[in-house]
Backbone as a chain_set.jsonl record, in Angstrom:
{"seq": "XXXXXXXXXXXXXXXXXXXXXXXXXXXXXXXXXXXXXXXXXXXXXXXXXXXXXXXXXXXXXXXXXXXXXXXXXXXXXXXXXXXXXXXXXXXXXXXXXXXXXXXXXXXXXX", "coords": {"N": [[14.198, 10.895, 3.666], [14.05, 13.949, 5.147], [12.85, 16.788, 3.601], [13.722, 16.232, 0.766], [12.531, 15.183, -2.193], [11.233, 12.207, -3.653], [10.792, 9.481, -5.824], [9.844, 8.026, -4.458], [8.758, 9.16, -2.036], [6.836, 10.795, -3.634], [5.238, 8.422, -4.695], [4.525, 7.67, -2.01], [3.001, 9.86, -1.005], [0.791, 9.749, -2.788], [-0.675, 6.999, -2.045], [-1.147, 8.008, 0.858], [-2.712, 10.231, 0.12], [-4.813, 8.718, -1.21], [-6.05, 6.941, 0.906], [-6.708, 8.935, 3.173], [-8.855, 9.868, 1.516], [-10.571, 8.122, 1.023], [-11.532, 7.229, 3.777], [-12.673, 10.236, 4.304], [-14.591, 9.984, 2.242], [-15.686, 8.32, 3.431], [-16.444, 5.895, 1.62], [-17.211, 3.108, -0.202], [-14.884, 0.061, 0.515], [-14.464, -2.092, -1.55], [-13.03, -0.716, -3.563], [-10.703, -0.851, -3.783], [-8.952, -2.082, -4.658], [-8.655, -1.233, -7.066], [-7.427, 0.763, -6.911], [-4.056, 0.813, -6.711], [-3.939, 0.586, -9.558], [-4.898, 3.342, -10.476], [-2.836, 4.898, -8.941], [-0.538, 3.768, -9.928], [-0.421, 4.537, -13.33], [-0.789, 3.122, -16.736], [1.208, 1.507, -18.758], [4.025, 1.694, -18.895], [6.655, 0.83, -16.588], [8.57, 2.897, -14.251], [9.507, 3.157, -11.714], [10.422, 0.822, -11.127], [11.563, -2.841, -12.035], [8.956, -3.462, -13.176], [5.911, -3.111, -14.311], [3.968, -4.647, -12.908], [5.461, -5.375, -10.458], [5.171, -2.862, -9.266], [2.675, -2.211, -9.19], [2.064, -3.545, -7.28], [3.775, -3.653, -4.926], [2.335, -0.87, -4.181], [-0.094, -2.031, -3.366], [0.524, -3.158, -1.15], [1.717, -1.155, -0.091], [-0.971, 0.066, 0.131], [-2.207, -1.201, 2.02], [-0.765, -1.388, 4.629], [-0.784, 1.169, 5.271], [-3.39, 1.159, 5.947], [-3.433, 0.256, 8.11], [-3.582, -2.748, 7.967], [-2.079, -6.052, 7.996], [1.064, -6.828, 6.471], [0.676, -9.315, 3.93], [0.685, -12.593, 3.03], [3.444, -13.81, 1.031], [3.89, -16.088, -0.469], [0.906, -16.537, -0.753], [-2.182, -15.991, -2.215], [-3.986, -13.371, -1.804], [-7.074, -11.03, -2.172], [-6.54, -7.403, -2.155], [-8.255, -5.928, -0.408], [-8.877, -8.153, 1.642], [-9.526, -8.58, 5.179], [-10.281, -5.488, 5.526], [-12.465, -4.704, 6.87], [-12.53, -5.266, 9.759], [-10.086, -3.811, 9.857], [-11.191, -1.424, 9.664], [-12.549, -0.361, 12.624], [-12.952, 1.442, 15.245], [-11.663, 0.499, 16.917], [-9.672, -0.453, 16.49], [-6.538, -1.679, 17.598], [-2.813, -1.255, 17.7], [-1.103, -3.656, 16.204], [2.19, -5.571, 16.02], [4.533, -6.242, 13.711], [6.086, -2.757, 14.311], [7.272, -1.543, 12.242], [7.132, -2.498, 8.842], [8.732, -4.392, 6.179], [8.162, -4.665, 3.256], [9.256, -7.188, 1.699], [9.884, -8.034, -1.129], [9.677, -5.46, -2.391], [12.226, -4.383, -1.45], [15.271, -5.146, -1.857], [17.707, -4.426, -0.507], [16.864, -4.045, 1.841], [17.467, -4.194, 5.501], [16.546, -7.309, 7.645]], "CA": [[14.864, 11.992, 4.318], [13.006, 15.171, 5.045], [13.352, 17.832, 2.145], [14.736, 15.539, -0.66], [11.654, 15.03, -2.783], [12.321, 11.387, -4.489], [9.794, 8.675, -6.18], [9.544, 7.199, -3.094], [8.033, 9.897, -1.742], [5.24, 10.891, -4.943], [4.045, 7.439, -4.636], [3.536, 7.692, -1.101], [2.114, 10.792, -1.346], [-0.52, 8.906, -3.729], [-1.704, 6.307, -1.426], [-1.759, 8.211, 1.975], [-4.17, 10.248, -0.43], [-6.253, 7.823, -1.638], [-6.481, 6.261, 2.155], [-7.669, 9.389, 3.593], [-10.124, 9.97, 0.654], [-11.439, 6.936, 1.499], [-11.767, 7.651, 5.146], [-13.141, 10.837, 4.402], [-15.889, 10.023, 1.607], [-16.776, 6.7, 3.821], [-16.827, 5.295, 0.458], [-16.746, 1.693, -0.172], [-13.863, -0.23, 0.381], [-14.399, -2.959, -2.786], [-12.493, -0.71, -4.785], [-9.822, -0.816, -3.124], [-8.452, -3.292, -5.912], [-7.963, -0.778, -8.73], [-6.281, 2.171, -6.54], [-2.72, 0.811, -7.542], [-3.861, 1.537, -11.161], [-4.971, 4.861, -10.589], [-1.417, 5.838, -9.026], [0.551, 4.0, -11.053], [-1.196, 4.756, -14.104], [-0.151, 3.423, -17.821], [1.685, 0.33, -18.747], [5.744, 1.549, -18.836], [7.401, 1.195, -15.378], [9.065, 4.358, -13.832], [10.106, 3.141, -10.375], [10.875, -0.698, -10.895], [11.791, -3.097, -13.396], [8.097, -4.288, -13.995], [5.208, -2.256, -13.8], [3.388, -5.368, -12.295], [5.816, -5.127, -9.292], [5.29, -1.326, -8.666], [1.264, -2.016, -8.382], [2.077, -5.135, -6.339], [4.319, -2.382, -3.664], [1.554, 0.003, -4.051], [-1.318, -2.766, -3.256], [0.762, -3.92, 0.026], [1.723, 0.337, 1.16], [-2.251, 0.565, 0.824], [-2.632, -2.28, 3.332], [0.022, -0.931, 5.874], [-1.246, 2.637, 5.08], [-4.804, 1.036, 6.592], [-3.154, -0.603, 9.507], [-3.526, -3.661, 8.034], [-0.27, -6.517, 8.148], [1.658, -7.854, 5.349], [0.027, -10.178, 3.554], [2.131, -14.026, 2.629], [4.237, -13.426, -0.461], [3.27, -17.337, -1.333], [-0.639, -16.751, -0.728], [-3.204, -15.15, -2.854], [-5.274, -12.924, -1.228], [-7.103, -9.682, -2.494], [-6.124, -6.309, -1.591], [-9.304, -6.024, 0.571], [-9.156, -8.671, 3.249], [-9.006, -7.856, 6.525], [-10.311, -4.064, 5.813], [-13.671, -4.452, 7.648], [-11.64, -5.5, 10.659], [-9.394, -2.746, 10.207], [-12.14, 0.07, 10.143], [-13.07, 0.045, 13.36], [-12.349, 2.748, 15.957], [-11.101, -0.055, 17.937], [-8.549, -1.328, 16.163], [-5.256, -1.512, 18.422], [-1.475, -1.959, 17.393], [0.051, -5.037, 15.766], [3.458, -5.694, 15.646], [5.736, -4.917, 13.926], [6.034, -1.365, 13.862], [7.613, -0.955, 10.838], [7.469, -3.485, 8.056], [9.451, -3.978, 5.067], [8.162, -5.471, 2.237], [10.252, -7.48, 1.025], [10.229, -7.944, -2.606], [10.01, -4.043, -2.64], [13.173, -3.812, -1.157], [16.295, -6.207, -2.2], [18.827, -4.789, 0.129], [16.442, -3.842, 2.896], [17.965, -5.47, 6.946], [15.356, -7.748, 8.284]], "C": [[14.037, 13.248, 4.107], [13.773, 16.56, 4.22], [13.86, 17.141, 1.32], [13.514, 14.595, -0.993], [12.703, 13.57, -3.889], [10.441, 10.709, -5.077], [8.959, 8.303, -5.271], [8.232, 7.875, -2.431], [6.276, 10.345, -2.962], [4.224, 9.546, -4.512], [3.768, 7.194, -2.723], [2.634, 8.481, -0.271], [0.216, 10.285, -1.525], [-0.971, 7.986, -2.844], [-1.591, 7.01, 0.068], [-3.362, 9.741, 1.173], [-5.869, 10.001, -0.777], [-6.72, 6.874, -0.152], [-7.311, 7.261, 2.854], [-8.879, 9.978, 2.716], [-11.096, 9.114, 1.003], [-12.311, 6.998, 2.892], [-12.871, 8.77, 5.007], [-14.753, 10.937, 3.538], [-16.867, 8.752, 1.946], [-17.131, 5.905, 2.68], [-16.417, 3.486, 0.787], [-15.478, 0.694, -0.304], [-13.585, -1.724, -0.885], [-13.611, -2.357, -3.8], [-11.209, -0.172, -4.678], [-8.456, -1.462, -4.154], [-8.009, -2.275, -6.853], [-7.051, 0.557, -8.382], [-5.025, 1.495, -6.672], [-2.433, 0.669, -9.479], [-3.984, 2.456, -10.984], [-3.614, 5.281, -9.679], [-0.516, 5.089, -9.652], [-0.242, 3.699, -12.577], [-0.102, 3.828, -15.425], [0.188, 1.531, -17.748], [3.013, -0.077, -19.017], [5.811, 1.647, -17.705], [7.954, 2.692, -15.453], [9.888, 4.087, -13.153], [10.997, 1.881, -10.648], [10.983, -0.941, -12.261], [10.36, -3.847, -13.82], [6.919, -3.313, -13.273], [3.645, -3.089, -12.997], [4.071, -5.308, -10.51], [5.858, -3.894, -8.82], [3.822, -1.681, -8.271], [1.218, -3.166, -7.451], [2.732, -4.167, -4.655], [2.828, -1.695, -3.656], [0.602, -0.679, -3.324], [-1.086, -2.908, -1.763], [1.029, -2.57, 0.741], [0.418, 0.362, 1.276], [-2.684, -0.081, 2.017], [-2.145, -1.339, 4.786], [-0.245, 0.475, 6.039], [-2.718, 2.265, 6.328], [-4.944, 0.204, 8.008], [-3.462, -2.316, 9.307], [-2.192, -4.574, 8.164], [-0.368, -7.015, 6.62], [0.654, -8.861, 4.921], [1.239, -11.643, 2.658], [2.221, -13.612, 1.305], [3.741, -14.754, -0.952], [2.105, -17.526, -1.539], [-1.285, -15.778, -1.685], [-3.959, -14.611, -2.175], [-5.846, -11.804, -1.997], [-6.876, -8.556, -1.376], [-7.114, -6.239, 0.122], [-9.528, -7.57, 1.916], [-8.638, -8.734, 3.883], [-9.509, -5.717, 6.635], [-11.049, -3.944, 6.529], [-13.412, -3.912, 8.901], [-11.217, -3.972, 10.773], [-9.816, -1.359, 10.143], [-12.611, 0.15, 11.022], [-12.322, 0.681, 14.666], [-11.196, 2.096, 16.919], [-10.021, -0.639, 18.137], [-6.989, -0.686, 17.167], [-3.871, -2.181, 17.327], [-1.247, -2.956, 17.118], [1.293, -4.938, 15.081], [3.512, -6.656, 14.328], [5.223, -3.609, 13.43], [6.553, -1.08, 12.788], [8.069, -2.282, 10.536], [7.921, -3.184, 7.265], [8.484, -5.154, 4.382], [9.043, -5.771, 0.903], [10.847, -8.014, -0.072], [9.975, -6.561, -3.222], [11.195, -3.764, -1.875], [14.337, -4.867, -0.835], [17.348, -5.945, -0.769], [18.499, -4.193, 2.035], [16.779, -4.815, 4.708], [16.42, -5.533, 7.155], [14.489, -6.95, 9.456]], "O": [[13.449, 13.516, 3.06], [14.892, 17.066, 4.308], [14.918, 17.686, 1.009], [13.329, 13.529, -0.404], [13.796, 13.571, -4.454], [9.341, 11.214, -4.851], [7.73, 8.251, -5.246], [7.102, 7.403, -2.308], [5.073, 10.116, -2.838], [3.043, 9.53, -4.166], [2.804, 6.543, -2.32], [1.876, 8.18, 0.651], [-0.849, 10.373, -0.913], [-2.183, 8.195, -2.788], [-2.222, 6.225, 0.775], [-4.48, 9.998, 1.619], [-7.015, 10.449, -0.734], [-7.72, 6.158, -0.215], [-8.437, 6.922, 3.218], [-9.814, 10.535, 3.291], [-12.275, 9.377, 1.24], [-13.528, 6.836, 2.985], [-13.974, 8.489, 5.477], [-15.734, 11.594, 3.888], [-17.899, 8.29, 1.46], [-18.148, 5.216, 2.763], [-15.696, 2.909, 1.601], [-15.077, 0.585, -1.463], [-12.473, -2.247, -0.949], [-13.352, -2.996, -4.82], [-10.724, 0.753, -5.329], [-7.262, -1.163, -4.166], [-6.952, -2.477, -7.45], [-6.291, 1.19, -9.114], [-4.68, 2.553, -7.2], [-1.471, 0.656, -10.247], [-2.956, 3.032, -11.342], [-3.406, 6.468, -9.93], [0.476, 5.716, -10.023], [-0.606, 2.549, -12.822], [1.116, 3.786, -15.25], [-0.316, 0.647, -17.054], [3.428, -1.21, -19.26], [5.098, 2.553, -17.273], [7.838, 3.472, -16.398], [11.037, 4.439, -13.418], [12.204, 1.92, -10.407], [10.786, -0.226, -13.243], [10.421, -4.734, -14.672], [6.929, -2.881, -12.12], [2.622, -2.507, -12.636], [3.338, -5.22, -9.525], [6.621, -3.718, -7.87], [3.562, -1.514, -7.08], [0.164, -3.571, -6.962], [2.142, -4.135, -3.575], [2.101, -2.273, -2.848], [0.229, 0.025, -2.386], [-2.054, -2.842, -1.006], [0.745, -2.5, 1.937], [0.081, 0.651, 2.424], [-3.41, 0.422, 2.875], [-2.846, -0.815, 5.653], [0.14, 0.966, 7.1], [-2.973, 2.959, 7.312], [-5.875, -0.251, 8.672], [-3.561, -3.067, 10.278], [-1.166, -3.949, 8.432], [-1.288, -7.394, 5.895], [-0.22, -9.176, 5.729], [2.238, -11.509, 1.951], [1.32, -13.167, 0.594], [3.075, -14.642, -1.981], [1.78, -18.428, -2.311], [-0.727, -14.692, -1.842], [-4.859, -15.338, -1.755], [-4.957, -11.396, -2.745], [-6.972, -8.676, -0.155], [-6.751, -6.429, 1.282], [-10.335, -7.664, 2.841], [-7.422, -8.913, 3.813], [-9.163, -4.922, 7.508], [-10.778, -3.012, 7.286], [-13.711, -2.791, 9.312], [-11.744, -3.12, 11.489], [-9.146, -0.368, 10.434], [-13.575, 0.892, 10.836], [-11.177, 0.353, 14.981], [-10.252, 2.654, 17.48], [-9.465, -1.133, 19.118], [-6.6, 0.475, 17.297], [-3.882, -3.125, 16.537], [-1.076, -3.574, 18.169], [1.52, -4.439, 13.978], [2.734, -7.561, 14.028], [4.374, -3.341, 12.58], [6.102, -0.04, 12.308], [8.817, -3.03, 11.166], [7.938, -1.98, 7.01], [8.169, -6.238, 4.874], [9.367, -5.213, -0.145], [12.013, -8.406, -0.123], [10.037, -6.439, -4.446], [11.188, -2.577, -1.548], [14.392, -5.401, 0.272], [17.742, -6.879, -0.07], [19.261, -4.012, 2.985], [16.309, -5.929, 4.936], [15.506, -4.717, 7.035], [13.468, -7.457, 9.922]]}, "num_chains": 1, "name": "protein.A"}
């Protein structure tokens, strides 16, 4: 909601940050991997009950931050694939327009 400063907001503050940093210093996208340590820093939770599932949210807003999609909750992938792809000028829309991820959000409608 606009004006009602919450968590929610800080941390997504923090990665549309670190996305256009990225953008802007053309830097390499390999390290792409440790930006959900550097915003959620430390090793007590804040937001959630595990501070493995706050950099696990953070890992999947940087994706959807970079126009990339969801990535399978049963698959392993790293943060980084699919970014190449998704740096180029050309990249067009894929549905859906707004995803939920959904072990960041229990009582979120499909």
């Amino acid at each position: 909601m606009r004006g009602i400063y919450s968590s929610v907001t800080d941390i997504r503050r923090k990665v549309f940050t670190e996305v256009a940093r990225m953008a802007y210093e053309g830097t390499d996208y390999s390290h792409i991997e440790e930006l959900p340590y550097k915003i959620v820093p430390g090793e007590v939770e804040r937001y959630r009950e595990s501070i493995f599932l706050e950099r696990a949210i953070v890992g999947e807003r940087l994706r959807l931050t970079m126009g990339l999609s969801l990535r399978p909750i049963d698959q392993h992938a790293p943060l980084v694939e699919g970014v190449e792809e998704s740096a180029r000028p050309e990249k067009y829309y894929e549905p859906p327009l707004i995803n939920v991820i959904k072990f960041a959000c229990n009582a979120c409608p499909e």
